[in-house]
Backbone as numpy.savetxt, mean C-alpha at the origin, in Angstrom:
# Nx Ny Nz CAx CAy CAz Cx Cy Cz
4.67 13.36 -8.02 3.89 12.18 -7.71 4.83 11.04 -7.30
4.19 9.82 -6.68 5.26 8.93 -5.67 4.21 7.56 -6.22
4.85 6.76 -5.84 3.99 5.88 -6.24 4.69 4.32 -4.95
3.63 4.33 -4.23 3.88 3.31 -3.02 3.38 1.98 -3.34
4.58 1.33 -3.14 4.11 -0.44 -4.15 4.27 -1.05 -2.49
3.57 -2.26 -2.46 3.91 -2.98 -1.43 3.39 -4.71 -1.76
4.57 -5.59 -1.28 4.35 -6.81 -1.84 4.19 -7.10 -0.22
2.87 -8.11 -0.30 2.11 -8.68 0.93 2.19 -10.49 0.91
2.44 -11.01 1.45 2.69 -12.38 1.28 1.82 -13.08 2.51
0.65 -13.37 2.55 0.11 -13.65 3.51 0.38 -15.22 3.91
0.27 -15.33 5.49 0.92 -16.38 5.97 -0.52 -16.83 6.85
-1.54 -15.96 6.75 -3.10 -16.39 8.04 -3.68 -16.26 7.15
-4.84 -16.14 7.83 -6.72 -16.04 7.30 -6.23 -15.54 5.90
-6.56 -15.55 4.55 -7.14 -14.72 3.85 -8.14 -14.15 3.50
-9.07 -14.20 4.16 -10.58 -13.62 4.15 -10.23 -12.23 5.68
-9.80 -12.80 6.38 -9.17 -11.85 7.53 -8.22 -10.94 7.12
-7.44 -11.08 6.36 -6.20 -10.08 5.66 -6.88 -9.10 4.89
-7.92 -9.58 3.71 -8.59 -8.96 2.87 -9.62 -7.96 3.49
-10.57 -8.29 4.87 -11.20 -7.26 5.01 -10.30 -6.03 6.10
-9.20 -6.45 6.46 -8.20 -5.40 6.88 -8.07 -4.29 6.01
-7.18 -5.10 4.59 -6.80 -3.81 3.65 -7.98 -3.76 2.90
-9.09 -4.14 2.77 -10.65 -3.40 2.29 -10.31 -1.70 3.81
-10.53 -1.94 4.60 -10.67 -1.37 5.75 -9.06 -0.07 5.56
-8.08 -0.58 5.78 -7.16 0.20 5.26 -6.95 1.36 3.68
-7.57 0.56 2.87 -7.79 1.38 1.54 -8.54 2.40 1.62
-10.09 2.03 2.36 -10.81 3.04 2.43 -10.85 4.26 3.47
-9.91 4.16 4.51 -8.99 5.00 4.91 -8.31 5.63 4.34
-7.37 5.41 3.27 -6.61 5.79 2.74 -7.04 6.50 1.96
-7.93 6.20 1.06 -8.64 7.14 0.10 -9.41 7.77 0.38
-9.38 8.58 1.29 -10.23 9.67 1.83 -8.89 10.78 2.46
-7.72 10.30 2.37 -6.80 11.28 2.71 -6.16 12.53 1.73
-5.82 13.74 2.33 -5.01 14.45 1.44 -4.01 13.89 0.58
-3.81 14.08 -0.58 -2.66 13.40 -1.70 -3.07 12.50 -1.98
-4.02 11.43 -1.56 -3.98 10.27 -2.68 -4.79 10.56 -3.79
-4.82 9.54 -5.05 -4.58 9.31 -6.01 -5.63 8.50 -6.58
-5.11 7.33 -6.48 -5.87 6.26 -6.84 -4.81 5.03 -6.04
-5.14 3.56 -6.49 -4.84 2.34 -5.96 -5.23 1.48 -6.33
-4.56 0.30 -6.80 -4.56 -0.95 -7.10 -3.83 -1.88 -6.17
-4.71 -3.13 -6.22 -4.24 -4.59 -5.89 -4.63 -5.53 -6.45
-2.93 -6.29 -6.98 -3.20 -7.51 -7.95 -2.86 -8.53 -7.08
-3.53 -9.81 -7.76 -2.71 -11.20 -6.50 -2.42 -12.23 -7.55
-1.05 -12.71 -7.15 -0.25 -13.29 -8.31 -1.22 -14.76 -8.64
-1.11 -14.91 -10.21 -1.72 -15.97 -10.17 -1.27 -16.90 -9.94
0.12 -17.71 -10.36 0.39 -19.16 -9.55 0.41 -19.42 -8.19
0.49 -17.87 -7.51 0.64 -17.56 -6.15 -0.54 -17.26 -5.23
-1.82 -17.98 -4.60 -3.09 -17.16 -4.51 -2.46 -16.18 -2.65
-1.40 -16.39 -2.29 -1.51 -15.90 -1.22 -0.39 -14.48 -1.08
0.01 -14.37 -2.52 0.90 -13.04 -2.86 0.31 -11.96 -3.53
0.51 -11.27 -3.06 -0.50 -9.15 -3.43 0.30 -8.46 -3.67
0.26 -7.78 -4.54 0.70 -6.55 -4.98 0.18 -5.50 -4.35
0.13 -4.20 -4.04 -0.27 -2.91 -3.34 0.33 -2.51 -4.20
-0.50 -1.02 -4.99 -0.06 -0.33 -5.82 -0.98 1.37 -5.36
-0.12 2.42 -5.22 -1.16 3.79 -4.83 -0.18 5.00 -5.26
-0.85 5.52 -5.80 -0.52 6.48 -6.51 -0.72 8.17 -5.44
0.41 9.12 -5.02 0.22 10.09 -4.11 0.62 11.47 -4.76
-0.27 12.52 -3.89 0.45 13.67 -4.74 2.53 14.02 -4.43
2.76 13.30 -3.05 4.03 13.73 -2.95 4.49 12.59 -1.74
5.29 12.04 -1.07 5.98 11.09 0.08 5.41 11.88 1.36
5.45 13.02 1.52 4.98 13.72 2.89 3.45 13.69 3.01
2.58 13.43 1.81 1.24 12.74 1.93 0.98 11.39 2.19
2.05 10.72 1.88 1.89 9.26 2.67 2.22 9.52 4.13
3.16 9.92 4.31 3.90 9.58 5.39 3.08 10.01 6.28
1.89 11.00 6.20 1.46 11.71 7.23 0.24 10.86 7.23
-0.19 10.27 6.33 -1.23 9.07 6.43 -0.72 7.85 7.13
-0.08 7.30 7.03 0.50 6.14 7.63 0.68 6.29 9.35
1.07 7.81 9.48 1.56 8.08 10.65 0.24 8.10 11.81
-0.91 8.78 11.02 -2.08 8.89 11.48 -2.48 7.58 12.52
-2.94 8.12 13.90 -3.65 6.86 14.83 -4.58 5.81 14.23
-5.17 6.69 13.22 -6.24 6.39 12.82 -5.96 5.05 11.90
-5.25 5.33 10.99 -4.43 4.31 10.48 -3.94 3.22 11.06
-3.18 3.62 12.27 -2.12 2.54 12.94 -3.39 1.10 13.65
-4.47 2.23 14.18 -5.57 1.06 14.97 -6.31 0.09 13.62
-6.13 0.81 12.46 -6.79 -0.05 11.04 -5.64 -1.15 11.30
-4.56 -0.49 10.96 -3.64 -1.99 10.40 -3.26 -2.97 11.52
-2.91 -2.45 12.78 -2.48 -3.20 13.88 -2.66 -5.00 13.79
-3.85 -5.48 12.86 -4.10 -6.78 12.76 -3.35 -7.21 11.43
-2.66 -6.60 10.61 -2.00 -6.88 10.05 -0.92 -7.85 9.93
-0.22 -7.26 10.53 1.50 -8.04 10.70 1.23 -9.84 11.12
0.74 -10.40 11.96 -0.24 -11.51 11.98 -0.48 -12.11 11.07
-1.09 -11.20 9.87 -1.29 -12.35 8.81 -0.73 -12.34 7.38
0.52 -10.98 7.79 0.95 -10.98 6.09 2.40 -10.66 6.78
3.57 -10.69 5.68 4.64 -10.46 5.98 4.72 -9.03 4.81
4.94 -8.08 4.62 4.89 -6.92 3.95 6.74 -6.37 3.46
6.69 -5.99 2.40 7.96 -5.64 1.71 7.27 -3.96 1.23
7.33 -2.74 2.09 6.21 -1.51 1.54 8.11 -0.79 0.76
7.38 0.06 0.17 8.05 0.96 -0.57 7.85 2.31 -1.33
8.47 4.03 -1.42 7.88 4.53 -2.17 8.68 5.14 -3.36
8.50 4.69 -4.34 8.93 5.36 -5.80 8.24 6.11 -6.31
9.29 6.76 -7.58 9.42 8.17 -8.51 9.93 7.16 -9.63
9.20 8.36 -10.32 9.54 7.58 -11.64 10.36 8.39 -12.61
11.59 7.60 -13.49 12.59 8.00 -13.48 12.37 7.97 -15.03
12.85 9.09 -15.93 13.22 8.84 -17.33 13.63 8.01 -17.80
13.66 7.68 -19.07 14.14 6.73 -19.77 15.95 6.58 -19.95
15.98 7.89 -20.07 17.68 8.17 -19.60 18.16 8.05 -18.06
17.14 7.82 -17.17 17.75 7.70 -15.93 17.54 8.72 -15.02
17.24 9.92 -15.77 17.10 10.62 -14.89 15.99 11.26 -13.87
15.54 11.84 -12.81 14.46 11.69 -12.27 13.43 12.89 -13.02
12.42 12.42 -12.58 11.50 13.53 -13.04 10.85 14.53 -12.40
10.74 13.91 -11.26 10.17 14.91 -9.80 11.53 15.88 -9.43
């Protein structure tokens, strides 16, 4: 399992950003490997998001993301958020990996 965090810092609309990744999520969760998903938004911060999604493996994202289908969802994106994406494994307490 992988776990894809992404910090969103929106700089436009927020009512416009939000029905994007409404629109992007529910894409997403209809694909092979996912999981589940969360998004938190910082509280002193109302225009900073967390992205949180849980996958069966990185080659199930990657092949989602890669998807047209995807790319025409997000394309309005970049416009109104600046994005930091990422995907982690989660590592023992000793350090070592688990996957």
């Amino acid at each position: 399992m992988v776990t894809f965090i992404n910090k969103l810092t929106v700089n436009g609309d927020i009512e416009e950003f939000l029905k994007i990744k409404q629109s992007l999520t529910e894409f997403m969760s209809a694909q092979p490997g996912y999981r589940s998903s969360s998004t938190l938004r910082h509280v002193g911060r109302r225009h900073v998001f967390i992205e949180m999604a849980e996958w069966d493996d990185a080659a199930s994202h990657k092949a989602a993301v890669r998807s047209e289908e995807f790319q025409a969802r997000v394309k309005g994106l970049g416009a109104l958020a600046s994005v930091e994406p990422g995907l982690y494994e989660e590592v023992a307490e000793d350090g070592a990996d688990r996957g």
